[in-house]
C-alpha positions in Angstrom: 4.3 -11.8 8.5 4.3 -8.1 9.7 5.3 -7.1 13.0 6.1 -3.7 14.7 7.1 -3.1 18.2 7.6 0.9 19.0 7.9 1.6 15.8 9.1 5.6 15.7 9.7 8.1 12.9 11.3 11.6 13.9 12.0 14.5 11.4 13.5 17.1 13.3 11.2 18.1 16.1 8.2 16.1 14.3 7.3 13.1 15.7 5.4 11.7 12.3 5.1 8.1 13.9 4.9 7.8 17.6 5.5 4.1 18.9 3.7 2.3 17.1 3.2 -1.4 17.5 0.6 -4.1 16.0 0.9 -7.8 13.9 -0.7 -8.5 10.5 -1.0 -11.7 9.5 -1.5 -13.7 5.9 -4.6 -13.3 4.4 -5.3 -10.0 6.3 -5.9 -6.9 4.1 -5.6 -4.0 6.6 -6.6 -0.5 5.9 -4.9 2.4 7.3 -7.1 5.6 7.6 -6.4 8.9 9.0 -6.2 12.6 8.1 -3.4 14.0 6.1 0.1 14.2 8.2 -1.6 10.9 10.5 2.0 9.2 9.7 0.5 7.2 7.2 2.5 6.9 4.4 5.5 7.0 6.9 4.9 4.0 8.8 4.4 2.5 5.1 7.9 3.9 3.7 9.6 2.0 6.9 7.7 -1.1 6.3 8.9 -1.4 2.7 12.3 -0.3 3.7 12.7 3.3 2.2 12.7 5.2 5.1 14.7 4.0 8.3 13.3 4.2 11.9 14.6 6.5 14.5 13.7 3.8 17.3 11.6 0.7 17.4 11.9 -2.0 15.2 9.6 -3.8 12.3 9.8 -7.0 10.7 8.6 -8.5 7.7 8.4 -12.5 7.0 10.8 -12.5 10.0 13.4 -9.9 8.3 14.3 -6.9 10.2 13.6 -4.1 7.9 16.7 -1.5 9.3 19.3 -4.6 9.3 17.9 -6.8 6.6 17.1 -4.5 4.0 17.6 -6.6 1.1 15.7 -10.1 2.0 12.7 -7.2 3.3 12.7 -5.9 -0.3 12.2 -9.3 -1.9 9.3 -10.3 -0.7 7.4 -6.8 -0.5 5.5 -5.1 -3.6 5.3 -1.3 -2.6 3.4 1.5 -4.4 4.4 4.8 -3.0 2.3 7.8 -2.7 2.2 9.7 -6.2 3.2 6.2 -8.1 6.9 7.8 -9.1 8.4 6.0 -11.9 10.9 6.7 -15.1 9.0 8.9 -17.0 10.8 8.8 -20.3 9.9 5.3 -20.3 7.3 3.3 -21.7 5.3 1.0 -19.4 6.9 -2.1 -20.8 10.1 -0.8 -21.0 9.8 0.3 -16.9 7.9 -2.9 -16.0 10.6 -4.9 -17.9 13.4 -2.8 -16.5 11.9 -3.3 -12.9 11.8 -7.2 -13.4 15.4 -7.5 -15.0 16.2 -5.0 -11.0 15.0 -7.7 -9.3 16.7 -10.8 -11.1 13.2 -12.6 -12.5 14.8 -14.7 -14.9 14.0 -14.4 -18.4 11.3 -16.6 -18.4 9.7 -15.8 -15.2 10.0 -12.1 -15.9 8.3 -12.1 -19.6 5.4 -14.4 -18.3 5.1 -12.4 -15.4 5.4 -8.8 -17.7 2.2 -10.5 -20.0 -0.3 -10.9 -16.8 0.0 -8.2 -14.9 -0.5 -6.3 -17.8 -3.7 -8.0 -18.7 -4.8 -7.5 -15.3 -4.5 -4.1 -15.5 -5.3 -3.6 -19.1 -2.4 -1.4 -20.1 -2.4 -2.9 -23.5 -3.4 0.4 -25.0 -0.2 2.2 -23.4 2.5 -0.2 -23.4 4.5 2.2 -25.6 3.7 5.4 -24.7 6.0 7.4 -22.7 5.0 7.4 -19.0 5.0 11.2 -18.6 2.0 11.6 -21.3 -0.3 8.9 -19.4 -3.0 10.0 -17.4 -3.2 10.0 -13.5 -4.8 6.9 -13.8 -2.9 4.6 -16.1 0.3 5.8 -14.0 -1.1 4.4 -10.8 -2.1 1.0 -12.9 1.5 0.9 -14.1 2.8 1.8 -10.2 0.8 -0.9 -8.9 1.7 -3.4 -12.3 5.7 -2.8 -10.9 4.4 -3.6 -7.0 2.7 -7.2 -8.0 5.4 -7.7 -11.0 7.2 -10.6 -9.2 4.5 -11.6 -7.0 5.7 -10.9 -3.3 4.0 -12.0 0.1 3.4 -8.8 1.2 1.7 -5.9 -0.6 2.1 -1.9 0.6 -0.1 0.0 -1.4 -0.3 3.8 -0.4 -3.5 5.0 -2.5 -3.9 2.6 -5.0 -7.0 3.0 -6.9 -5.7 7.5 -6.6 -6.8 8.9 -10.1 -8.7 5.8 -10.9 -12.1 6.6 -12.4 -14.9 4.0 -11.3 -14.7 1.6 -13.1 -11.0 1.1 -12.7 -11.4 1.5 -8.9 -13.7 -1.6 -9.4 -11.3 -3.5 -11.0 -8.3 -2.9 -8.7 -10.3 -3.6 -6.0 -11.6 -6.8 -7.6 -7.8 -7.8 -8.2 -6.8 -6.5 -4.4 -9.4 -9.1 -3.6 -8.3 -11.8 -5.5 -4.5 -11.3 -4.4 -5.5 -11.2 -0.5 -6.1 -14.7 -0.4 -2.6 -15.8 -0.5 -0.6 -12.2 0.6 -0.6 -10.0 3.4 -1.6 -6.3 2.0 -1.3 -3.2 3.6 -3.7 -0.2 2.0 -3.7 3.8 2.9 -6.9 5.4 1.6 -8.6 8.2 2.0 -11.6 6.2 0.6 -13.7 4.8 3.6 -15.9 3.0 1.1 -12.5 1.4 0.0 -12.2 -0.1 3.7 -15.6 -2.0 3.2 -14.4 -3.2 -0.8 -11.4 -4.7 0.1 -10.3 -4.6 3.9 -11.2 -7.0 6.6 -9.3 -5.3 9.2 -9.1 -1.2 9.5 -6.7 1.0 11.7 -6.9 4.5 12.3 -4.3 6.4 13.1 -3.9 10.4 13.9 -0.4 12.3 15.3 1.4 9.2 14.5 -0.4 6.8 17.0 -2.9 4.3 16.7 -7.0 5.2 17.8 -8.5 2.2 16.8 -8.1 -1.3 15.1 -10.8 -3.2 14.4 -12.8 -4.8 11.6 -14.6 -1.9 9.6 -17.8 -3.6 10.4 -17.3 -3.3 14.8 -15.7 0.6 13.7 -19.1 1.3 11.9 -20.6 0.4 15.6 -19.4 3.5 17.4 -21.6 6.0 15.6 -25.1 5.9 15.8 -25.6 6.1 11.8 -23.3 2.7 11.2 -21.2 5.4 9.0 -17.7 4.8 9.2 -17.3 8.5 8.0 -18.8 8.9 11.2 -17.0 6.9 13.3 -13.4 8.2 12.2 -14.7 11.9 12.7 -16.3 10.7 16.1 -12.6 8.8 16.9 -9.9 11.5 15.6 -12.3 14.8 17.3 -13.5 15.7 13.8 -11.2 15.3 11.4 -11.6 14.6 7.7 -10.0 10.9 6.0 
């Protein structure tokens, strides 16, 4: 459903992502780990469409992200990095808004509005303004948008970012739930994240791929089973 073949990101002089090429298939929930500036969130923004390669190409359910923008954007759910949003809004003003953007009809879209917020009990909040929630009920309401019309694929950059514990459980409960039928994409710092919800984990650094492989064969490489550990060991010390 996902698949990349030199995928490249240049800003200037800085190559951010640096060839990059590797499948993902249904049911896979891959995690993406690396230290800050790895080209993370990058290669994320070109998968859901919002940034455009400089070379290389990537495909999603068969759709060329650069030349099939539109048909790409259908089927992906994305949560960006900082969950951005209308502020002045209300969640389920937003949510509504973001349904109506991507043509639910009327029925789908108000069924669809009353579980996903269930499932990520924003009942409390629905009619607050989304610039006086906290951290956390802003990254439940960026991820409510990313699952709102149910899309094959999910890219989630940070999603559980602000989340205190027992929310984290929850979002990693429904990330579980979701990755039976979808093909989702997660950027953590959180390496116990990568054992909650991943089967598959790739590490990247300076834009290129170190390792991919399932978190329990990463855990291998270092002598304590730690995949702290291993990721230091792999990327020559660096911090997730």
């Amino acid at each position: 459903m996902i698949e990349t073949s030199n995928l490249t990101k240049l800003f200037g002089q800085l190559r951010a992502v640096d060839e990059l090429s590797f499948k993902v298939e249904p049911g896979e929930v891959l995690g993406f780990l690396g230290p800050n500036g790895a080209g993370k969130s990058t290669t994320m923004k070109m998968l859901a469409g919002f940034v455009p390669p400089s070379s290389g190409t990537a495909r999603v359910c068969g759709f060329d992200v650069a030349t099939q923008p539109i048909e790409t954007k259908r089927r992906v759910g994305y949560l960006p990095e900082g969950a951005p949003s209308y502020p002045e809004m209300t969640p389920l003003k937003f949510l509504d808004f973001v349904g109506r953007v991507r043509r639910m009809p009327d029925e789908t879209r108000q069924g669809r509005l009353e579980e996903v917020i269930a499932q990520l009990h924003l009942e409390s909040v629905l009619n607050q303004t989304i610039d006086t929630l906290s951290k956390g009920f802003k990254r439940r309401v960026g991820l409510a948008q990313a699952i709102l019309h149910d899309p094959q694929v999910l890219i989630l950059d940070e999603p559980t970012d602000g989340l205190d514990p027992n929310q984290k459980h929850e979002v990693r409960a429904l990330i579980n739930s979701m990755a039976k039928d979808k093909l989702i994409i997660i950027s953590t710092h959180i390496l116990e994240e990568v054992d909650a919800v991943c089967n598959r984990a790739m590490i990247i650094a300076h834009g290129k791929i170190l390792a991919d492989d399932t978190p329990a064969e990463l855990k291998q490489r270092a002598p304590s089973g730690r995949l702290d550990d291993v990721f230091r060991e792999i990327t020559g010390g660096a911090n997730a």
